[in-house]
C-alpha positions in Angstrom: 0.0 0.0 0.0 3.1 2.6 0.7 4.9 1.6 -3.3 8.3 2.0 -3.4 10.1 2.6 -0.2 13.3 4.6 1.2 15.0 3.1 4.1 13.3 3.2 7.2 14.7 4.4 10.2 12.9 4.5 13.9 12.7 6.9 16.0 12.2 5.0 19.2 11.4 8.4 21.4 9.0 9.4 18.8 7.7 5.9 18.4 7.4 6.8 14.5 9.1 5.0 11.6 10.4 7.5 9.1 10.4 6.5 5.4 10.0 7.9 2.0 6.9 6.3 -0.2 6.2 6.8 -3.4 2.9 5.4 -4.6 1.7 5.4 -7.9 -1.0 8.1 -8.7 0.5 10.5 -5.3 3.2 12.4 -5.1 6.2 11.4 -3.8 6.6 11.9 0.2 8.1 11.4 3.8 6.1 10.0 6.9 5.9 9.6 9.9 4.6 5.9 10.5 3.8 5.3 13.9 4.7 1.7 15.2 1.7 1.1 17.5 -1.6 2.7 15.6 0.0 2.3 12.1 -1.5 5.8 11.3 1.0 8.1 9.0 1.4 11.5 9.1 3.1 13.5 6.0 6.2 15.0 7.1 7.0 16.8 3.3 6.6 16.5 0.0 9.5 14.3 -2.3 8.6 15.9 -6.5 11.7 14.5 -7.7 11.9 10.4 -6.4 14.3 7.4 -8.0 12.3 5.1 -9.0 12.6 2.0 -6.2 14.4 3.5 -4.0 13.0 6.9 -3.6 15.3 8.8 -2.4 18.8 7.9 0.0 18.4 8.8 3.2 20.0 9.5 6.7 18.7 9.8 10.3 19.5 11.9 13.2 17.5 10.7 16.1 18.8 13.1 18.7 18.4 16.4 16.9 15.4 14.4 14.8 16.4 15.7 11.3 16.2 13.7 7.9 18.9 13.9 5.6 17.7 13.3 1.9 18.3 13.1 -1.7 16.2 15.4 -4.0 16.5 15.3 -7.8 17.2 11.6 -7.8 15.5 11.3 -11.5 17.1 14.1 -13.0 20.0 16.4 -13.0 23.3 16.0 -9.6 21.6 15.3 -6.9 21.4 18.0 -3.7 21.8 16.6 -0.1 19.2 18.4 2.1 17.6 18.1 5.2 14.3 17.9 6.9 13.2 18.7 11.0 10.8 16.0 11.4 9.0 18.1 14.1 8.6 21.2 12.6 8.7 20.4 9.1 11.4 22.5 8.1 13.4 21.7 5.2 15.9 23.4 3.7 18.9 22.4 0.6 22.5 22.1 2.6 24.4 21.1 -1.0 23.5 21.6 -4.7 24.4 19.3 -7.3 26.7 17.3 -5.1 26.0 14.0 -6.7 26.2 12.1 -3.0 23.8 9.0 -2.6 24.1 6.1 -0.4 24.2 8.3 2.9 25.1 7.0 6.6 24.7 9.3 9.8 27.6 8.9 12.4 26.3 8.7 15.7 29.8 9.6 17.4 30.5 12.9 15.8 27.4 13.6 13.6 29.1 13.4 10.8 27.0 12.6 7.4 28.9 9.8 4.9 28.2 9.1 1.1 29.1 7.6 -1.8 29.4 10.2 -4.5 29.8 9.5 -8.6 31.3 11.8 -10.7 33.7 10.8 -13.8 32.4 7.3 -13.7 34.5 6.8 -10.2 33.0 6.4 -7.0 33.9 8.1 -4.0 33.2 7.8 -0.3 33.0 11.3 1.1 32.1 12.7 4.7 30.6 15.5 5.4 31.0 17.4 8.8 28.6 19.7 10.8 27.4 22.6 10.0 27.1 20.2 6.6 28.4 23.0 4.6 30.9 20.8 2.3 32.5 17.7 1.9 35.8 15.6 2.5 37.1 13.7 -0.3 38.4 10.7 1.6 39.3 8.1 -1.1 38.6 7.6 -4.9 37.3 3.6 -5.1 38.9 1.8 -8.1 37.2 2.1 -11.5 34.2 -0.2 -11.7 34.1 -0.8 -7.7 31.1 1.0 -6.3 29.8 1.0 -2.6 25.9 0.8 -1.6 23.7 0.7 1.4 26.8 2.1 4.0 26.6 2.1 8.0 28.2 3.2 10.5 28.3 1.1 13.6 27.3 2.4 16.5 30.9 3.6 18.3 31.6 5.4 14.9 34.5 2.6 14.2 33.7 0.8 11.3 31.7 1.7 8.3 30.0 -1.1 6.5 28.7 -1.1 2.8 28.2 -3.5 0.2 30.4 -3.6 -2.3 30.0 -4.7 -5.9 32.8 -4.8 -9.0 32.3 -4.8 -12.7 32.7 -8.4 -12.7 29.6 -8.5 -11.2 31.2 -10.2 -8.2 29.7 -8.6 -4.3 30.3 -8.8 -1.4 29.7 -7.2 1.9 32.5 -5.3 3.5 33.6 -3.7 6.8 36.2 -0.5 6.4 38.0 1.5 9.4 36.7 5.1 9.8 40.3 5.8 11.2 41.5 4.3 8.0 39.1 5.9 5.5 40.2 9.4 7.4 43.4 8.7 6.6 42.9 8.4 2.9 43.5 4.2 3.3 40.9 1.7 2.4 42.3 -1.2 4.5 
């Protein structure tokens, strides 16, 4: 009944599930799904979804904000953000071309995978989320999807897939990836 789905992340004070739905005949949108009653509440509109995925997306559960992908259909993608109490949304980079987003709990730092030149890149971008860190090219034909950051801000986890079509799921160091290594 939702369509298509973003990832779904809970926000256990709020008792609310937070996705991105697009359903065909609505518009694109984020909700607020809440766990016990099931009722969803629109938290903002989404004009310009991917087509499964919606849209890549990021929680911060203490500060409650949504990071998300807008003009996932068309054009670079911008990274913005959304205050899942007030409503407030607002663009924090234009045409940055940065999917695949993780949050990092330890230092609220946002991560992505960003594709320009036909090479991928992971990249982090630090509070106030003006700009981004370059942290390591991937070789061509190697590309990262669905990231994480564990918990203590140690280890990022993605999966990886090569041009071979071979994949696999893989666990980098942060300390490493800071230091320009992928170990």
């Amino acid at each position: 009944p939702l369509g298509a789905v973003s990832r779904a992340h809970l926000d256990a004070d709020q008792r609310t599930l937070i996705v991105g739905v697009n359903a065909p005949g609505e518009t694109a949108h984020f909700i607020g799904l809440d766990i016990y009653t099931g009722e969803a509440r629109t938290l903002a509109d989404l004009p310009t979804p991917s087509l499964y995925t919606v849209a890549s997306t990021a929680y911060d559960e203490r500060r409650q904000t949504l990071f998300f992908t807008s003009k996932n259909s068309r054009g670079w993608r911008d990274l913005n953000v959304l205050d899942v109490l007030t409503g407030e949304e607002r663009v924090l980079l234009q045409n940055a071309r940065i999917g695949d987003l993780a949050f990092n709990r330890s230092d609220a730092s946002l991560w992505g995978i960003q594709h320009h030149d036909g090479v991928s890149r992971i990249v982090r971008i630090p509070q106030p989320y003006e700009g981004w860190q370059d942290l390591t090219p991937l070789k061509y034909g190697v590309d990262l999807y669905d990231p994480d950051i564990s918990p203590d801000g140690k280890t990022l986890v993605a999966s990886m897939t090569e041009i071979s079509g071979r994949h696999q799921l893989i666990a980098l160091s942060i300390d490493s990836l800071l230091g320009g290594q992928i170990d």
